[in-house]
Every structure is written in C-alpha cells, then in structure tokens.
Biopython code that builds the backbone (N, CA, C, O; Angstrom):
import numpy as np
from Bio.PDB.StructureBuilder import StructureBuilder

atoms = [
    (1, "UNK", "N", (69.628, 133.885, 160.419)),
    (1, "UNK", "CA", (69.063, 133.187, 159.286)),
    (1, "UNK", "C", (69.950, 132.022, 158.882)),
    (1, "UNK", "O", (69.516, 131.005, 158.342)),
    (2, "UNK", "N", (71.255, 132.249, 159.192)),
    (2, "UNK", "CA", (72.141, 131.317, 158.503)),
    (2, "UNK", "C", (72.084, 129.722, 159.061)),
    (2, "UNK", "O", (72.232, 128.613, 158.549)),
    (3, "UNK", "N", (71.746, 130.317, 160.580)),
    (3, "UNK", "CA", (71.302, 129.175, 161.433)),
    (3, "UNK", "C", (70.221, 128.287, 161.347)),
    (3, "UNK", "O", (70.287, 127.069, 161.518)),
    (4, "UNK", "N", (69.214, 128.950, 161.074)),
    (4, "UNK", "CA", (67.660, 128.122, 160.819)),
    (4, "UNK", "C", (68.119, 127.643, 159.464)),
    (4, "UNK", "O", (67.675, 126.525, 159.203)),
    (5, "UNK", "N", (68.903, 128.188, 158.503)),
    (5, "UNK", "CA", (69.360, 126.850, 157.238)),
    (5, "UNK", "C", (70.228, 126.144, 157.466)),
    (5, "UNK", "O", (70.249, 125.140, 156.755)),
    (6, "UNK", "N", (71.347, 126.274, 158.515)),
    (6, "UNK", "CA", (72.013, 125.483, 158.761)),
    (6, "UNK", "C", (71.718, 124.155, 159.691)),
    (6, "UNK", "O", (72.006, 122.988, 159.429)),
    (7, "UNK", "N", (71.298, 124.489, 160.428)),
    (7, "UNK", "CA", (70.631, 123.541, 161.536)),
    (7, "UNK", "C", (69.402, 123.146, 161.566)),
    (7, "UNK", "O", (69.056, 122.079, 162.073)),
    (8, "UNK", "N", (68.479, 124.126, 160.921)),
    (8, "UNK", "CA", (67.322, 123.563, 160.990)),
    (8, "UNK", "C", (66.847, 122.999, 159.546)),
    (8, "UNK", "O", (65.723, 122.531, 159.363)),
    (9, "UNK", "N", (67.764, 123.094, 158.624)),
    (9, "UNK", "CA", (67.586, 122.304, 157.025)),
    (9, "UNK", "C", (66.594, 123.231, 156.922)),
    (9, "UNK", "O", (65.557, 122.571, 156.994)),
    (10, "UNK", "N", (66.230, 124.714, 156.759)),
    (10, "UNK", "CA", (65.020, 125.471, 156.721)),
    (10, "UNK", "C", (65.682, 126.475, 154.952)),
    (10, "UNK", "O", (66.858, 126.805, 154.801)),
    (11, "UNK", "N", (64.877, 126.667, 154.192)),
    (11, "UNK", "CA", (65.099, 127.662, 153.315)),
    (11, "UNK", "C", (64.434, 128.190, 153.510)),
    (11, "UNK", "O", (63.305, 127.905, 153.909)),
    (12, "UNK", "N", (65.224, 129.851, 153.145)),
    (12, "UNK", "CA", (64.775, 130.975, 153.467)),
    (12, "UNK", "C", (64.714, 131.712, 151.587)),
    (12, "UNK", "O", (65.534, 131.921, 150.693)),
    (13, "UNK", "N", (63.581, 131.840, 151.742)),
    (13, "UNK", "CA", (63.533, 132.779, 149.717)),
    (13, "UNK", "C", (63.453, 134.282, 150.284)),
    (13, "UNK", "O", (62.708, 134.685, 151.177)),
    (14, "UNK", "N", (64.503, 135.089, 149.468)),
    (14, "UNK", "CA", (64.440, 136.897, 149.924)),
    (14, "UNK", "C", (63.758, 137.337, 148.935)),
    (14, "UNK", "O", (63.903, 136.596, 147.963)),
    (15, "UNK", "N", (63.122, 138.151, 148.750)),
    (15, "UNK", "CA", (62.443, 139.344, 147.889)),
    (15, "UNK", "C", (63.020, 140.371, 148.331)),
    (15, "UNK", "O", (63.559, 140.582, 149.417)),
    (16, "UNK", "N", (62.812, 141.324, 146.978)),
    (16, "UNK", "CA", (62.876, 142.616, 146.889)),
    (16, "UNK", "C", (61.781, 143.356, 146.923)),
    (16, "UNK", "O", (60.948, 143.347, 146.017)),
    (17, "UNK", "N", (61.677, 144.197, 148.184)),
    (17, "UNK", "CA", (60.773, 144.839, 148.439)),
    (17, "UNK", "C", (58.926, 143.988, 148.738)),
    (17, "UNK", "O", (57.862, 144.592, 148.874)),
    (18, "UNK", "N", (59.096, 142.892, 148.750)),
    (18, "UNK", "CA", (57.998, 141.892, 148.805)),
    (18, "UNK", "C", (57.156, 141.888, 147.232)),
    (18, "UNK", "O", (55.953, 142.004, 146.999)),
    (19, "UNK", "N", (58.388, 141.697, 146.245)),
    (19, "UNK", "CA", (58.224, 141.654, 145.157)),
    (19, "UNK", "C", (58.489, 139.898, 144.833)),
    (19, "UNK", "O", (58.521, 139.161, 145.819)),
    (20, "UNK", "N", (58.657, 139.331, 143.543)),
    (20, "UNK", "CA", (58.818, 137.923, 143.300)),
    (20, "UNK", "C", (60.490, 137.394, 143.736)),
    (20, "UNK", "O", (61.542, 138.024, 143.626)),
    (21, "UNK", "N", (60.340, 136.544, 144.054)),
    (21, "UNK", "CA", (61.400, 135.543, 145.328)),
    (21, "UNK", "C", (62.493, 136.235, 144.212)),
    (21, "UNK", "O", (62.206, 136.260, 143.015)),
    (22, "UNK", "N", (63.448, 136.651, 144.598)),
    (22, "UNK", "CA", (64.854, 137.387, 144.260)),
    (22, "UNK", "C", (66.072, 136.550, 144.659)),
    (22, "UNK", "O", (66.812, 136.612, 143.677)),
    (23, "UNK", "N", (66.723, 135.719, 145.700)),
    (23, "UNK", "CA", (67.170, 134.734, 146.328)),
    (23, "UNK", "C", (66.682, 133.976, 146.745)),
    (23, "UNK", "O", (65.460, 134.032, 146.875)),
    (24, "UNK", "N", (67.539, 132.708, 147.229)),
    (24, "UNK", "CA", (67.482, 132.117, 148.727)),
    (24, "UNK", "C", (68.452, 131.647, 149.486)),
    (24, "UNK", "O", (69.568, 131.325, 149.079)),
    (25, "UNK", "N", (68.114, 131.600, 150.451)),
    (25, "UNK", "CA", (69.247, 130.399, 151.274)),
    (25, "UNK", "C", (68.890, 128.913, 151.394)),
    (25, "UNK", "O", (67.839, 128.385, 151.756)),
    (26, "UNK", "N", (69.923, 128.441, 151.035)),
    (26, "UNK", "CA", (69.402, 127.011, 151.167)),
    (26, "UNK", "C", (70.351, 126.129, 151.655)),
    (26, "UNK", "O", (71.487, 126.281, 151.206)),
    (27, "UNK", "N", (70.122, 125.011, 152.677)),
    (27, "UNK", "CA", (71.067, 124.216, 152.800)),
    (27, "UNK", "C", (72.220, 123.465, 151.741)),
    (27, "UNK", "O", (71.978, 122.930, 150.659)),
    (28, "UNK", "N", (73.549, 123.614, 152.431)),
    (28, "UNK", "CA", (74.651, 122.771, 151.053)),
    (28, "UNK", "C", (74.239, 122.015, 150.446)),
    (28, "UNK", "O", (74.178, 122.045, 149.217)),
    (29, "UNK", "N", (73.720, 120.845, 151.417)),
    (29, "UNK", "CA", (73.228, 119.811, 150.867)),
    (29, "UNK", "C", (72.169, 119.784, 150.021)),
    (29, "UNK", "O", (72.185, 119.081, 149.010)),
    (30, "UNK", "N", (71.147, 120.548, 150.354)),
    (30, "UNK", "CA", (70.223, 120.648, 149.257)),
    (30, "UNK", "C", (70.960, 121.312, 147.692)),
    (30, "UNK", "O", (70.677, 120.892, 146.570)),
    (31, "UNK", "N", (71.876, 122.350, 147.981)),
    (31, "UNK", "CA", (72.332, 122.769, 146.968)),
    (31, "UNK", "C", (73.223, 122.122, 146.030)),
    (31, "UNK", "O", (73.298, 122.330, 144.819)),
    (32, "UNK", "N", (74.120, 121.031, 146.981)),
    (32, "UNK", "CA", (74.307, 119.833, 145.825)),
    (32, "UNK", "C", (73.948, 119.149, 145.260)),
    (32, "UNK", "O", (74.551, 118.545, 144.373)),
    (33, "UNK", "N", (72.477, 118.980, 145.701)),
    (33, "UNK", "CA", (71.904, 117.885, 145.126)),
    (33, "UNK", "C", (71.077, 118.683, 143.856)),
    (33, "UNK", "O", (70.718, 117.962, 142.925)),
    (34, "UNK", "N", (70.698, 120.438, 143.769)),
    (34, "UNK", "CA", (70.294, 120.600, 142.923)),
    (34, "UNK", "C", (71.497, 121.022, 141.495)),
    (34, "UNK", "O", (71.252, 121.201, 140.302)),
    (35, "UNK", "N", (72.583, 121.062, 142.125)),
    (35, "UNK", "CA", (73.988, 120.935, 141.120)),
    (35, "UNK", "C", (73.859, 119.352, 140.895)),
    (35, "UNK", "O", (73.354, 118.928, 139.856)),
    (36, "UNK", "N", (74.114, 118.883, 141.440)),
    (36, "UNK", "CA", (73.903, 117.177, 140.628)),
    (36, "UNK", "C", (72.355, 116.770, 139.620)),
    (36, "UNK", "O", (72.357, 116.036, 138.631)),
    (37, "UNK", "N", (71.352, 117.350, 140.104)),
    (37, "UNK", "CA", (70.654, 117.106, 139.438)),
    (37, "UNK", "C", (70.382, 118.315, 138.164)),
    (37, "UNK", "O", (69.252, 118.242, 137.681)),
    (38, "UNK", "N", (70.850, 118.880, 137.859)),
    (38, "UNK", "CA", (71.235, 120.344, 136.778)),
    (38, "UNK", "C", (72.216, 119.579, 135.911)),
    (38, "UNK", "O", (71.911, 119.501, 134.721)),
    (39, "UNK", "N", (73.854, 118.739, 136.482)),
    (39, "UNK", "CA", (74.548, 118.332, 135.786)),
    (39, "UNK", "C", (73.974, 117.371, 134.808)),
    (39, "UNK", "O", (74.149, 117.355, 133.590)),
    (40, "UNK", "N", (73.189, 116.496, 135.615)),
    (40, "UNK", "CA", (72.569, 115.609, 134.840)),
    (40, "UNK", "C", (71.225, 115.688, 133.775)),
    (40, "UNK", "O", (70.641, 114.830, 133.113)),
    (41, "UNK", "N", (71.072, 116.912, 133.926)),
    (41, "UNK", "CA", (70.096, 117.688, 133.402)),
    (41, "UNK", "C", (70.983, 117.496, 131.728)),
    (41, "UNK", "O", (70.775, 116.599, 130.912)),
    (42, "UNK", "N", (71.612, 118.224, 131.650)),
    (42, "UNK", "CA", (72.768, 118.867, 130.905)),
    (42, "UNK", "C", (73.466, 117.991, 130.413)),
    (42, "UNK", "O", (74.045, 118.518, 129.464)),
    (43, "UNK", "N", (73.856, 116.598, 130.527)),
    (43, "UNK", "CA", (74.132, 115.640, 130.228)),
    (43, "UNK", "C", (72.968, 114.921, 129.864)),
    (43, "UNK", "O", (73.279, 114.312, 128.841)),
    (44, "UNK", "N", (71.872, 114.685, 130.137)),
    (44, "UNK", "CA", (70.789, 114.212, 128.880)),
    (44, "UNK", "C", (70.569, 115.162, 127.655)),
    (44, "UNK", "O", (70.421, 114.788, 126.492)),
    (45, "UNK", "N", (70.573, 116.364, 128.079)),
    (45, "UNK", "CA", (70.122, 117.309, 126.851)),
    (45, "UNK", "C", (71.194, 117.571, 125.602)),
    (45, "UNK", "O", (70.991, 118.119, 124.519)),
    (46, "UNK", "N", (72.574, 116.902, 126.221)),
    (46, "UNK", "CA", (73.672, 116.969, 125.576)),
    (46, "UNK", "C", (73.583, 115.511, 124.351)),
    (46, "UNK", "O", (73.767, 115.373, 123.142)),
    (47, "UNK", "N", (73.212, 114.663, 125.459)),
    (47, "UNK", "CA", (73.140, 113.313, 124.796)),
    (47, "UNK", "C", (71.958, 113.116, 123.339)),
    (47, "UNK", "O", (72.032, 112.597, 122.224)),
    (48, "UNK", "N", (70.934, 113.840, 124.109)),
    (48, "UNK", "CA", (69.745, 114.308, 123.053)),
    (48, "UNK", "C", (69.846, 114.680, 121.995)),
    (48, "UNK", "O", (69.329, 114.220, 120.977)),
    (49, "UNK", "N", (70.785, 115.890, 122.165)),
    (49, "UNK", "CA", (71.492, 116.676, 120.731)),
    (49, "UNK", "C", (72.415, 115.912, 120.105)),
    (49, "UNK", "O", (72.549, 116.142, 118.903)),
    (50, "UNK", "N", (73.352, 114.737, 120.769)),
    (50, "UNK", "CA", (73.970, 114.244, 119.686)),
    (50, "UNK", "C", (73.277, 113.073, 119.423)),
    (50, "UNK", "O", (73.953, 112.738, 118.451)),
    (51, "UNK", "N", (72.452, 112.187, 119.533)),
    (51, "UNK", "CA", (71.838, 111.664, 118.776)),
    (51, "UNK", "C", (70.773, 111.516, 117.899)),
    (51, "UNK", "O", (70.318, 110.485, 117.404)),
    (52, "UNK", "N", (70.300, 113.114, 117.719)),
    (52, "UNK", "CA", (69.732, 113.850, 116.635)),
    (52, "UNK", "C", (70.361, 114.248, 115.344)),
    (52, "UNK", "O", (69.808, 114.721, 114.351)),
    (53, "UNK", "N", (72.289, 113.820, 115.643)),
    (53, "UNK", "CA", (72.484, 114.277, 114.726)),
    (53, "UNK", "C", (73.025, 116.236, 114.009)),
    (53, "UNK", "O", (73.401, 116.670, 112.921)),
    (54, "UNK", "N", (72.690, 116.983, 115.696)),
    (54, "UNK", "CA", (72.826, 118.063, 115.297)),
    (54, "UNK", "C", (73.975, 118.233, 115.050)),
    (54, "UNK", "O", (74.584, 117.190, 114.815)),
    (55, "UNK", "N", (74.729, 119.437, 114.989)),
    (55, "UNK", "CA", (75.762, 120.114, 114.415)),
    (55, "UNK", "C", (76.747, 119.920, 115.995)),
    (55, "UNK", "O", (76.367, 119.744, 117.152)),
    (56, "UNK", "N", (78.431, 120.074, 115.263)),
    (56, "UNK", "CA", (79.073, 119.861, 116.935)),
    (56, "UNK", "C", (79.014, 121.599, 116.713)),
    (56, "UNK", "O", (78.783, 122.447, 115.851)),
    (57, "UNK", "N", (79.424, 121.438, 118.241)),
    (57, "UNK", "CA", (79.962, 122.872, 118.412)),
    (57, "UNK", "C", (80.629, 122.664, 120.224)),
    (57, "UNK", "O", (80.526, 121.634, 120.890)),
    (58, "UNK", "N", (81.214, 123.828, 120.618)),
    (58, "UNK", "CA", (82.466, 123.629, 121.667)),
    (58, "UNK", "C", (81.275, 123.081, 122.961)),
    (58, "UNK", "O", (80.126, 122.737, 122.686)),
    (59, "UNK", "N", (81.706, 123.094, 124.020)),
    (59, "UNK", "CA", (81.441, 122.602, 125.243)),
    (59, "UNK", "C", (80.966, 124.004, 125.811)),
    (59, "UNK", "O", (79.987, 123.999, 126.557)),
    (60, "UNK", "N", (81.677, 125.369, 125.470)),
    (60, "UNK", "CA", (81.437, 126.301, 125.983)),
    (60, "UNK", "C", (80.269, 126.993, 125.177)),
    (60, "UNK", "O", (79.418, 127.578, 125.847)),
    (61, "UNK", "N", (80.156, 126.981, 123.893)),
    (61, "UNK", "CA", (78.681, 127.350, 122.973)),
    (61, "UNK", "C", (77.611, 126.283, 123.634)),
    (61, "UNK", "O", (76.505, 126.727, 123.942)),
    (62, "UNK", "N", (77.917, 124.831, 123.872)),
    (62, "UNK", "CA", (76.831, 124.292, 124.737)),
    (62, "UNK", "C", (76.081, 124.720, 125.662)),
    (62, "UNK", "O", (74.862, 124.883, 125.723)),
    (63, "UNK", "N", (77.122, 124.933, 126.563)),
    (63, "UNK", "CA", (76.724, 125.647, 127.812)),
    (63, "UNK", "C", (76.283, 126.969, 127.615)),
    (63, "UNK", "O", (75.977, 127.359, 128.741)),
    (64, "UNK", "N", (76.099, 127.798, 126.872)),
    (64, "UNK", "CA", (75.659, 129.111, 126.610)),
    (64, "UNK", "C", (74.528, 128.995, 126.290)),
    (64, "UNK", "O", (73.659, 129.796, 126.634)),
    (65, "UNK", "N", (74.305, 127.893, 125.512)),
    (65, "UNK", "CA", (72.816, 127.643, 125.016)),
    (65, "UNK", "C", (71.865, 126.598, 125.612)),
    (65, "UNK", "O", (70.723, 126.275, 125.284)),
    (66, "UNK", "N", (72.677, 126.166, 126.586)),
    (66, "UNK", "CA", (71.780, 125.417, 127.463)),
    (66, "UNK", "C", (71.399, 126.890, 128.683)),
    (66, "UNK", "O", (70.214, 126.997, 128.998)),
    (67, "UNK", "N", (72.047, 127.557, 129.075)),
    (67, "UNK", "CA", (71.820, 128.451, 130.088)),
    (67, "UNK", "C", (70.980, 129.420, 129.510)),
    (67, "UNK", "O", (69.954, 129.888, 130.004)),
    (68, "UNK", "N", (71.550, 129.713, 128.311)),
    (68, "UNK", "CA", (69.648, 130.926, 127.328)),
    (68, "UNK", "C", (68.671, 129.980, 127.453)),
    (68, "UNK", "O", (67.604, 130.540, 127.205)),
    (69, "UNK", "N", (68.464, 128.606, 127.762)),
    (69, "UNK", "CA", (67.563, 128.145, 127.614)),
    (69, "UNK", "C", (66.897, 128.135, 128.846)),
    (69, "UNK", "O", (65.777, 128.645, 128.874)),
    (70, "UNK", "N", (67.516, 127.501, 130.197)),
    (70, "UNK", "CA", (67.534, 127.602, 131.263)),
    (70, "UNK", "C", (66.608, 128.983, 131.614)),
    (70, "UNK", "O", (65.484, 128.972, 132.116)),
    (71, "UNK", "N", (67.277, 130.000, 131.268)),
    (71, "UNK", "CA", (66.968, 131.200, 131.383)),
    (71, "UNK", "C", (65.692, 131.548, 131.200)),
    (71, "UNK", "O", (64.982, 131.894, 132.145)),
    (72, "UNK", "N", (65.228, 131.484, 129.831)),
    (72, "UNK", "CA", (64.061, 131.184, 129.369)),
    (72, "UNK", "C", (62.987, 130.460, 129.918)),
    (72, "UNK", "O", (61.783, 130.715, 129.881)),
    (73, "UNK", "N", (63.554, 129.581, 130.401)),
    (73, "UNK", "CA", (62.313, 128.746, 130.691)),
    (73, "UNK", "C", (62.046, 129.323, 132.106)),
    (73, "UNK", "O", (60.999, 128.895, 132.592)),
    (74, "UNK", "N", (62.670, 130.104, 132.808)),
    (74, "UNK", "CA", (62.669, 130.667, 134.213)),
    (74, "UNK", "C", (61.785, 132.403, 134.302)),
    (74, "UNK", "O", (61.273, 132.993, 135.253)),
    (75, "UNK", "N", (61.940, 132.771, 132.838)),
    (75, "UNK", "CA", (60.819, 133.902, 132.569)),
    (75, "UNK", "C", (59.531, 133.303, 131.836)),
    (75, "UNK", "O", (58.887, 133.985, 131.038)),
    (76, "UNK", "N", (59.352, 132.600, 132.005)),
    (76, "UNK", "CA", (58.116, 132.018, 131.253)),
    (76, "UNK", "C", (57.535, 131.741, 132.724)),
    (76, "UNK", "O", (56.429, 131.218, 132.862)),
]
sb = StructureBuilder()
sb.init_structure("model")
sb.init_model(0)
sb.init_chain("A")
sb.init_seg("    ")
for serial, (resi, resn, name, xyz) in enumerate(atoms, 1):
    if name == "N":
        sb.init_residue(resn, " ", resi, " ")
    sb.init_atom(name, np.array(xyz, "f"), 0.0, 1.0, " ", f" {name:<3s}", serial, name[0])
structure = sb.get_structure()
C-alpha cells in the first residue's frame, strides 16, 4: 500500500470494519499542502477574530478553539 501512495500519488482511505473512512494514506506532498492550506485556514480565522474586536486570549486557547471547531464541523 505504501507503494501505490508513494509512487503512484494514489490515496488509500481505511475503514473500520467497512464502516465510515477511519484513516488514510496519503502522499507527503499532498499532506503538506493540506498542512499549508489548514495553516492558512487558521491564520484568516485568527485575523477575523481580531478585527472584530473580540477578546485576546493565548495562542494555545486559540488553537483549542479553532480545533473544537474543526472538530465540529467534521461531525456535522
């Protein structure tokens, strides 16, 4: 498997038990590009909140509440 993502740029999604997609494998490259595009995710939504005016709070309460959100929007 590691091969058909490595060489063949192929993702592979695993289930449990042929239940809803549980993993995947995916090429690096694809996977940086969905870390670069997440960072930048996160950096508009950051930018958003401070020019609304909201309340500060740490970098690490950010990120907690950007990821409950994340989260959320991934059970919906």
């Amino acid at each position: 498997m590691v091969d058909r993502v490595r060489h063949g740029r192929e993702t592979i999604v695993i289930s449990d038990h042929g239940d809803a997609p549980a993993a995947a494998l995916t090429p690096v490259g694809e996977l940086a590009e969905l870390r670069r595009l997440q960072e930048e995710a996160d950096i508009a939504e950051a930018d958003h909140r401070k020019a609304e005016g909201g309340p500060v709070v740490t970098h690490d309460a950010f990120m907690d509440d950007v990821e409950a959100g994340d989260a959320q929007s991934a059970a919906s």
